[in-house]
C-alpha positions in Angstrom: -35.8 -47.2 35.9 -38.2 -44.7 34.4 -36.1 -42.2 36.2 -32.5 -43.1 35.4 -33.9 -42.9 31.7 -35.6 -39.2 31.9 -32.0 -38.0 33.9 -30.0 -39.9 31.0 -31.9 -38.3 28.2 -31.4 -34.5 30.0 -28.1 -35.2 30.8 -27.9 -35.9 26.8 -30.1 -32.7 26.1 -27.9 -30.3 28.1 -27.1 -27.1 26.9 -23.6 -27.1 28.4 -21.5 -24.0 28.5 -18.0 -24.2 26.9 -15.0 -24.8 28.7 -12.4 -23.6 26.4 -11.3 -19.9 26.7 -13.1 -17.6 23.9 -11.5 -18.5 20.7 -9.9 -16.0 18.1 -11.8 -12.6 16.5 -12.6 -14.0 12.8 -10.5 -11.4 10.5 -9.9 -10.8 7.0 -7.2 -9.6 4.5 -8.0 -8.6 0.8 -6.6 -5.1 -0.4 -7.4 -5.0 -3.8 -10.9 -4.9 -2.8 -11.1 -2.8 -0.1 -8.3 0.0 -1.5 -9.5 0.5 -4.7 -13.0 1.5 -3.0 -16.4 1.8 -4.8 -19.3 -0.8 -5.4 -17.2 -3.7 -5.1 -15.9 -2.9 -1.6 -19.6 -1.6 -0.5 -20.5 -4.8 -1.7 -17.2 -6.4 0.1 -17.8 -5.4 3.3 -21.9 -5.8 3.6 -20.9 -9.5 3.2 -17.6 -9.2 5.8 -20.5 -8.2 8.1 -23.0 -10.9 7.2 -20.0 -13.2 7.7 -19.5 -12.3 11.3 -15.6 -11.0 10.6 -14.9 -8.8 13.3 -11.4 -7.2 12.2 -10.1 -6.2 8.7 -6.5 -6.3 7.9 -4.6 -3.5 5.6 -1.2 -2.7 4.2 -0.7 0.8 5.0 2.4 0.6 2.4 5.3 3.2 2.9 5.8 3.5 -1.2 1.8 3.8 -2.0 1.6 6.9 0.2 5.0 8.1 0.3 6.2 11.1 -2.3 8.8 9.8 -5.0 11.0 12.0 -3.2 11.9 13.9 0.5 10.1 17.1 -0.2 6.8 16.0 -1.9 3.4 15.0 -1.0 2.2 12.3 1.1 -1.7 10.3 -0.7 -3.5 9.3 2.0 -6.6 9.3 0.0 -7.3 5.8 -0.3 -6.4 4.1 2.4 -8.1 6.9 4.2 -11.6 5.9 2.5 -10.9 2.3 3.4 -10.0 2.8 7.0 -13.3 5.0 6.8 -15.6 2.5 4.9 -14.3 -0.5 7.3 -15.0 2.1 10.2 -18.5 3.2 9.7 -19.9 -0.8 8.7 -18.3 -1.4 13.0 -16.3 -3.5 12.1 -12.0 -3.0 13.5 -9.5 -1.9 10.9 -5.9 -3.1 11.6 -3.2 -1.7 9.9 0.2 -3.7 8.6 2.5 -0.7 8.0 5.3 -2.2 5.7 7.4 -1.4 2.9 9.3 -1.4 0.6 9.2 2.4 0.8 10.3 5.1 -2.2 13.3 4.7 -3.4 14.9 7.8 -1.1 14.2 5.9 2.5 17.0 3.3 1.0 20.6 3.5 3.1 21.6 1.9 -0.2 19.5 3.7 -2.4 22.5 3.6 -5.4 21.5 0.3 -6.0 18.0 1.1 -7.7 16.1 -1.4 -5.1 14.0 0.6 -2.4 13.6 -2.9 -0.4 17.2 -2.8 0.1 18.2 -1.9 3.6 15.6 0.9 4.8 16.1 3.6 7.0 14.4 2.9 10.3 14.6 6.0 11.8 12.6 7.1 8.1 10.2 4.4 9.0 10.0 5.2 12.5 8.9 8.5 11.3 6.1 7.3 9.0 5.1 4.5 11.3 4.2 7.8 13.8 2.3 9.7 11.0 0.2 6.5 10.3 -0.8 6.2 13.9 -1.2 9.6 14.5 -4.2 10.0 11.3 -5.8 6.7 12.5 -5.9 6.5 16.0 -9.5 7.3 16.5 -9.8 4.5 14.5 -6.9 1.7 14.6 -5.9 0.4 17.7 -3.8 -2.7 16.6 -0.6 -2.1 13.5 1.5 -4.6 12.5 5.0 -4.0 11.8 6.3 -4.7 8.4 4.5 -7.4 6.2 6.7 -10.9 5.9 10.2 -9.6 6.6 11.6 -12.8 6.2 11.2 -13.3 2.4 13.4 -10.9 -0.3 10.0 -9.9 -1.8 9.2 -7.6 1.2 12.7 -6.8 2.8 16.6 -6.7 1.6 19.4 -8.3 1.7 18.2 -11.3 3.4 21.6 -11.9 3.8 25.3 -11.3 3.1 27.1 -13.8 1.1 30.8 -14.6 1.3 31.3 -17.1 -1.4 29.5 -20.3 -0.2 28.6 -18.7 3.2 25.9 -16.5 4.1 24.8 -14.7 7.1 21.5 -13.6 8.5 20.6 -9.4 7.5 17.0 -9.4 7.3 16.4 -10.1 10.9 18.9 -7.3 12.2 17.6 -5.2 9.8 14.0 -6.2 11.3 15.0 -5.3 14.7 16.2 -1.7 14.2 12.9 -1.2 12.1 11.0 -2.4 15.0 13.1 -0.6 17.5 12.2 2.4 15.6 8.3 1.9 14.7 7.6 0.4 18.0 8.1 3.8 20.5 6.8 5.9 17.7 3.5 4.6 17.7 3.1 4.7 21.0 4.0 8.1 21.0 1.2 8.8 18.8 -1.7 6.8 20.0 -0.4 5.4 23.4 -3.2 3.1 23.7 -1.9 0.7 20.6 -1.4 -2.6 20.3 2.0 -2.7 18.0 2.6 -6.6 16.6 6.0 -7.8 15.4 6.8 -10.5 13.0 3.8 -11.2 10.4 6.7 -14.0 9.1 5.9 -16.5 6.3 5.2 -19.8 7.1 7.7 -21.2 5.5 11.7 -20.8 3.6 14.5 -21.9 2.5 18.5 -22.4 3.5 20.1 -19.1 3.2 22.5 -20.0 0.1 22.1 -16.6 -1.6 20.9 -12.6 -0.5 17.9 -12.9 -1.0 16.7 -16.3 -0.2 13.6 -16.8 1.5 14.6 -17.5 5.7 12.6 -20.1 7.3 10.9 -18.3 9.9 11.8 -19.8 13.3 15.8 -19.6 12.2 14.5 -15.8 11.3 13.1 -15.2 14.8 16.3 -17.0 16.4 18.7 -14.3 14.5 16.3 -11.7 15.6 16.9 -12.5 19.4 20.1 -13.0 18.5 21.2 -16.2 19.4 22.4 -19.5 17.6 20.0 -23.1 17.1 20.7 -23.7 20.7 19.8 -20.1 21.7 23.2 -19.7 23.1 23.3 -15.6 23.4 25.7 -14.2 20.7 27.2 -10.7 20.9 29.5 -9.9 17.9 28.9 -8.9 14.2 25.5 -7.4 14.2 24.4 -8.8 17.5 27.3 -6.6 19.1 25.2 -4.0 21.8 22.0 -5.9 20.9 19.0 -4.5 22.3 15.6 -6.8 21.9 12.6 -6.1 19.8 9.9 -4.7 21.6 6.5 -6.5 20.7 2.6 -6.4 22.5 2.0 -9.2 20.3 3.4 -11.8 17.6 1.7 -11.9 13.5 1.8 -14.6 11.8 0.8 -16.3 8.4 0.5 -20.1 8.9 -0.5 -20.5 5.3 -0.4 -23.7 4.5 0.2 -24.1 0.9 -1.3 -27.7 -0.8 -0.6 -29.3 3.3 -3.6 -30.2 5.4 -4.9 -28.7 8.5 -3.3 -31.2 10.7 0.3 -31.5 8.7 3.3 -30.6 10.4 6.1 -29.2 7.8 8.9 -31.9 8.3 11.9 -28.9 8.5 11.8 -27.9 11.9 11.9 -24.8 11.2 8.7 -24.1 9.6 5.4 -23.5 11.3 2.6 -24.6 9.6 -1.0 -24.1 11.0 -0.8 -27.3 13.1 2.6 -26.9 14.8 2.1 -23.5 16.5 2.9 -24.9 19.0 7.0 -24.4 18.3 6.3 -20.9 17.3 5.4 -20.4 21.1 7.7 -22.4 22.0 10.5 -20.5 20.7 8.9 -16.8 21.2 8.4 -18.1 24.8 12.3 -18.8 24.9 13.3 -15.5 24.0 11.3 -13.5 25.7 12.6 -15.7 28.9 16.4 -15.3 27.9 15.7 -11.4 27.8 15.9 -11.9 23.8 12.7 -10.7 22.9 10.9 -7.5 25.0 7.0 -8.7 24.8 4.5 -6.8 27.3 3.8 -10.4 28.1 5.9 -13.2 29.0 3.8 -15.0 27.0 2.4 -13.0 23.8 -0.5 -13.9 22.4 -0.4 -14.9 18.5 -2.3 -12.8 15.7 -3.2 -15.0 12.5 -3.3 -11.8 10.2 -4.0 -14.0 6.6 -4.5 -17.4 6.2 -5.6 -19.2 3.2 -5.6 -22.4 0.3 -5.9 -20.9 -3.0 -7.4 -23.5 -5.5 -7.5 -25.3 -8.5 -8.9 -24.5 -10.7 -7.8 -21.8 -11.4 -4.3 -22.3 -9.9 -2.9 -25.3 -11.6 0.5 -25.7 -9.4 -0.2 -24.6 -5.8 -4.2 -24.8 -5.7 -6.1 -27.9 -3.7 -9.6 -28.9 -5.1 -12.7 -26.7 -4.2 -13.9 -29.2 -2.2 -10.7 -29.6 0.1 -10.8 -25.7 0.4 -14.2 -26.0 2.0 -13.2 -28.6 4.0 -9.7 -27.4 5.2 -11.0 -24.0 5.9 -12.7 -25.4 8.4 -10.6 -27.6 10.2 -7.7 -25.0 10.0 -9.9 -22.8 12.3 -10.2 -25.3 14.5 -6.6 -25.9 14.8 -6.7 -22.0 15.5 -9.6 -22.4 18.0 -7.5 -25.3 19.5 -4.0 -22.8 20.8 -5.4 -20.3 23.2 -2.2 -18.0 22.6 -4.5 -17.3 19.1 -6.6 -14.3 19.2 -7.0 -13.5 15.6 -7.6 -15.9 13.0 -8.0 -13.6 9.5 -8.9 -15.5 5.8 -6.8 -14.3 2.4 -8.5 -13.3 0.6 -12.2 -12.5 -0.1 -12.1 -12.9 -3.8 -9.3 -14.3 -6.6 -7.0 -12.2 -7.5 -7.3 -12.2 -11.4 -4.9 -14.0 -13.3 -2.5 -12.6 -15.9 -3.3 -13.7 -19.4 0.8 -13.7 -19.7 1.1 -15.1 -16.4 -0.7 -17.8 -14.9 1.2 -18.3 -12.3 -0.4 -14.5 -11.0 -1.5 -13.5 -8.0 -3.1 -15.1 -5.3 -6.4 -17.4 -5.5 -7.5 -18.3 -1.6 -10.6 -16.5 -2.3 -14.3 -17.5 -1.4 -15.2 -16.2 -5.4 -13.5 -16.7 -8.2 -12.6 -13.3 -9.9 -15.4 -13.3 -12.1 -18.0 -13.0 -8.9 -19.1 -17.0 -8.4 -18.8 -18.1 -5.5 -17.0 -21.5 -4.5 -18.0 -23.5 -2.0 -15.8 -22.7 1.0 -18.5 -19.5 1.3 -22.0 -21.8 2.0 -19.7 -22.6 5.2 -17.5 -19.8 6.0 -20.1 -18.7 9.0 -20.9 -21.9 10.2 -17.7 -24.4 10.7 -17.4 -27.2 11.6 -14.8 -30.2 12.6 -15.2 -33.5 13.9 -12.0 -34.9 15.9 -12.3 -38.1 15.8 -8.7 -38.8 18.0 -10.2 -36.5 20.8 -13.8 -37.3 20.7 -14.9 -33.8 19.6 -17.4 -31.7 17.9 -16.8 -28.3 17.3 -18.2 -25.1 15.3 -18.8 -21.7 15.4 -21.6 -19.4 14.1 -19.2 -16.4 13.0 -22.3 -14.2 13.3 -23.2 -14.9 16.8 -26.8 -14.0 16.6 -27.8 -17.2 18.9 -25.6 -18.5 22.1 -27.2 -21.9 21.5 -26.6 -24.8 18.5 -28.5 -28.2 18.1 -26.6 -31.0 17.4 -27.5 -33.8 15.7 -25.8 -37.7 14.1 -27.4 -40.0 11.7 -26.2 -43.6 12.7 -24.9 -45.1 10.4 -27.7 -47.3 8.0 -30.4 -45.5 9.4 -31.7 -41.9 6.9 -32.9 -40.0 9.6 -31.3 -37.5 11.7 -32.1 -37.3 15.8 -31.1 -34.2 17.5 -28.6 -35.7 20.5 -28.1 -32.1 22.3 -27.6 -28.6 22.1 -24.1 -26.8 23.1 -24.2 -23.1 24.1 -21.5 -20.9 22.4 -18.7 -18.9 23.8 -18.9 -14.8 22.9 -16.9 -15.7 19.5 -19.7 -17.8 18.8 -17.4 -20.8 19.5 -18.5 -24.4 20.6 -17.4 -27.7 21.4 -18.6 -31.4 22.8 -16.2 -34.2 23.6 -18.7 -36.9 23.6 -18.8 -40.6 22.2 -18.3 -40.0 18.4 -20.0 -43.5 16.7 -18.3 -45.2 14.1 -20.3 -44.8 10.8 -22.6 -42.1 11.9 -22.8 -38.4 10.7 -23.1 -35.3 12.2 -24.2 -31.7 11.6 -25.4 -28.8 13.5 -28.3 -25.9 13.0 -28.1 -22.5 14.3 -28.9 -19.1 13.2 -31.3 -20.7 10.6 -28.4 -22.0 8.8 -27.1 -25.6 8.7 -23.4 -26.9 9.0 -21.6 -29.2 6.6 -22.4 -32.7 7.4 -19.1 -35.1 8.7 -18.9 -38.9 9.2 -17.0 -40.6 11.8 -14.9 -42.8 10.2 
């Protein structure tokens, strides 16, 4: 008997290695920060690296760097310094190059709106420069930020009285078609993403409305709801998008971590699973060119912005911390993700005339206090209670081993009940019998994780 207990209680002790596959490189996004340089990105970035992020996400924006006209000068001044600054702290830059461009790269530039209709072979032509200055540098670019919303790319669509028809997406692919070869051209070694879509939109009822991005990605391979192949209009001697991998921005606005959007075609953090599901189909009906049948999925920004100080589409600072956490898990949890990347670092300030301004998914507020999602951001945590699961990760991967350990539930002290070695993200997880009633926290790295309670 004395034996049975001594192999129970290792058994219970083991420091297992994990199963799962390694989970996603931890990224960020915050360019107003980083670009406009100085002690505040110094500052930025020291903490990005006492974070454990791994890979930092810019706009290299066509108007920003771009001359007001054909014949001037191209500024590459300060994104140069921020590639630079990201470079020399090791950790990866990754470049988004978007529009809208200058005003002269418009097909349709008598309409005063440089987002309108863009030249791709123009953009093909700067998508080459950028790679060619930053391939010593950048091996990953994304192509075009969010083409499925009017704020980033136009005409969404073209409007004929009460019906309207997909633009953006054919637009989309002749940009991409353009960008994609021209890259590789310059740094044949890249990894070029497409899509970098919204998470959610709207029904197309006017040119610029906002498409939802799965209906987006169908009109892009060019075929209807039941992916029957069309061939006329601007699908007539369709060609697919080439793509080594697939952006995306799962944001998921005041929805939990586990909430599906009900319209089927929106793709919130928890359903990525129809996002493969429908890249998958493409790329099997010839509709879509990926180097892999199956491409992997790139989480370039993800965030909850909060209330305060965002009064309409901001959760509490406590569900921030909370559903920060969890939404990394539901990242950690599709194996097609290799890059899950927080927006932003820091609030965006708000407009005294505007308070619906800007974006506030921060860690800080944008006078310099920190909320409480940052006490966790290196060490999350989630418990599953439907699966029987702990997980975590120490983002800074300076130990391969965490303790675990659960307070039962009427008792005030914690027992340690095993240690789990992580995967080379610093990723763990234990399926184990979860009590009802007791907590549960991890140490590691001489830091200690949020405490959870099985319900």
């Amino acid at each position: 008997m004395r034996l049975l207990f001594a192999v129970l209680a290792a058994l219970l002790i083991f420091t297992a290695a994990p199963a799962h596959a390694a989970g996603p490189e931890i990224g960020i996004a915050d360019d107003r920060i980083l670009l406009a340089g100085g002690p505040n990105a110094d500052k930025a970035v020291l903490e990005w690296q006492e974070n454990g992020i791994q890979t930092v996400r810019m706009l290299a924006v066509w108007s920003r760097i771009a001359p007001s006209s054909p014949t001037g000068t191209y500024d590459w001044g300060q994104l140069d310094a921020a590639v630079a600054r990201v470079d020399a702290a090791g950790l990866k830059p990754m470049l988004t190059i978007t529009g809208p461009g200058p005003l002269w790269v418009s097909r349709r530039s008598e309409r005063g709106e440089p987002r309108y209709d863009p030249d791709p072979k123009l953009f093909g032509e700067f998508a080459e420069m950028v790679a060619a200055r930053y391939g010593d540098k950048v091996d990953r670019y994304i192509l075009w930020n969010e083409p499925n919303l009017g704020g980033w790319l136009r005409p969404q669509a073209a409007c004929f009285g009460k019906v309207c028809n997909s633009v953006a997406p054919h637009l989309y692919r002749d940009l991409v078609a353009a960008a994609y070869p021209a890259i590789h051209a310059a740094d044949s070694k890249a990894q070029v993403l497409i899509g970098a879509m919204s998470s959610r939109g709207s029904r197309i009822s006017n040119e610029n409305a906002n498409h939802r991005p799965l209906a987006f990605l169908r009109a892009l391979g060019c075929v209807d709801a039941n992916f029957k192949k069309l061939s006329t209009g601007r699908c007539k001697n369709f060609k697919p998008a080439p793509a080594d991998g697939f952006a995306f921005h799962p944001h998921g606005v005041l929805a939990a971590p586990e909430t599906v959007f009900p319209q089927a075609d929106d793709v919130s953090i928890a359903s990525l699973s129809r996002l493969t599901a429908v890249l998958d189909k493409l790329s099997k009906a010839k509709r879509l060119k990926g180097t892999k049948s199956k491409l992997d999925l790139y989480l370039d920004e993800f965030g909850y912005q909060t209330n305060p100080p965002d009064k309409f589409t901001g959760i509490t600072l406590t569900q921030q911390d909370q559903w920060l956490q969890r939404a990394a898990y539901q990242a950690w949890r599709n194996p097609r993700v290799k890059l899950f990347a927080q927006y932003l670092w820091i609030d965006e300030p708000r407009s005294l005339n505007n308070e619906n301004g800007g974006w506030q998914s921060g860690v800080y507020f944008a006078d310099g206090r920190a909320k409480p999602s940052l006490k966790r951001f290196a060490t999350p945590f989630a418990l599953d209670a439907s699966r029987g699961r702990l997980w975590g990760q120490v983002r800074t991967r300076e130990t391969r081993t965490v303790t675990v350990e659960r307070k039962l539930a009427g008792s005030s002290s914690w027992r340690k009940i095993g240690t789990r070695r992580t995967d080379a993200q610093g990723y763990w997880s234990w399926t184990t019998r979860l009590s009802v009633g007791a907590s549960y926290r991890f140490h590691a790295a001489g830091a200690t994780s949020a405490t959870l309670k099985r319900r």
